[in-house]
C-alpha positions as CSV (number, residue, x, y, z in Angstrom):
1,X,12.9,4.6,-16.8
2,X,14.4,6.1,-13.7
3,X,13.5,9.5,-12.5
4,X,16.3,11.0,-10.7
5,X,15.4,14.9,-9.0
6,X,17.6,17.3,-6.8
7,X,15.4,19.5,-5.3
8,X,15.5,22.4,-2.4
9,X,18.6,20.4,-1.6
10,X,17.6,17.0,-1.3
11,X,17.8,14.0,-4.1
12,X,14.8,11.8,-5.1
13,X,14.3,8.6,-7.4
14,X,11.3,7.1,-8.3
15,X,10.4,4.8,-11.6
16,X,8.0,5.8,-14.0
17,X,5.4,3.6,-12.5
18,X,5.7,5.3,-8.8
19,X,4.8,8.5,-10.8
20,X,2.4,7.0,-13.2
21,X,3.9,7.8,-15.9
22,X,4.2,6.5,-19.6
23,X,7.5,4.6,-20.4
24,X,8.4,8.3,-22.7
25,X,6.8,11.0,-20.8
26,X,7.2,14.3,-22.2
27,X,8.3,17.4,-20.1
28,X,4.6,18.7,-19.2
29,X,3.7,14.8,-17.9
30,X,6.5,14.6,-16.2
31,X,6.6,17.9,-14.5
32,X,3.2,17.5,-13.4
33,X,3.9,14.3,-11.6
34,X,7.0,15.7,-10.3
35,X,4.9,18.5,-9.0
36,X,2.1,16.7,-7.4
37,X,4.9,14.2,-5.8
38,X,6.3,17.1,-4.3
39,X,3.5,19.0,-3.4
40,X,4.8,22.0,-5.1
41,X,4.0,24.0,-8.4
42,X,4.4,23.1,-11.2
43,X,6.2,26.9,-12.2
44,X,8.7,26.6,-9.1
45,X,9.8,23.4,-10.7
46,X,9.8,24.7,-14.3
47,X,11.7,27.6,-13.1
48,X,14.5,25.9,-11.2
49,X,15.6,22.7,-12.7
50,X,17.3,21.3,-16.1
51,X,16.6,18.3,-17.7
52,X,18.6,16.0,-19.2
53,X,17.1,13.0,-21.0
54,X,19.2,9.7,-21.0
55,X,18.6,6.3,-22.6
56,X,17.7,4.6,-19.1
57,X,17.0,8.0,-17.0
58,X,15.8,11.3,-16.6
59,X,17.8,14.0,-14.2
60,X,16.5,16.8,-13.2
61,X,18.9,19.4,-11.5
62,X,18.9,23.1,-10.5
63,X,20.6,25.2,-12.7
64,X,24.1,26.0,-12.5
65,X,25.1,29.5,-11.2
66,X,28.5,31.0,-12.7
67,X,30.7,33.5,-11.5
């Protein structure tokens, strides 16, 4: 699985295995990698980002702002 991550304006891939991470992580795992990839908290990520599950990938966004 491909992680894909749009953070404080910049994008990011890495595979499961650059994270160590299972083939299925679940959210907590794969915040927590995300986290300590990007030296930040795990909260600040929580707070900010969606996540959309595919078959092949994982994408983590901001959230979108209306109006």
């Amino acid at each position: 699985m491909v992680v894909h991550i749009r953070w404080q304006g910049r994008s990011y891939e890495w595979t499961n295995e650059e994270l160590a991470l299972p083939e299925r992580p679940d959210e907590e795992e794969l915040f927590a990698a995300l986290a300590q990839r990007l030296e930040t908290d795990v909260n600040s990520l929580k707070g900010e980002l969606v996540v959309d599950w595919g078959e092949e990938a994982v994408v983590l966004r901001p959230k979108a702002i209306f109006g």
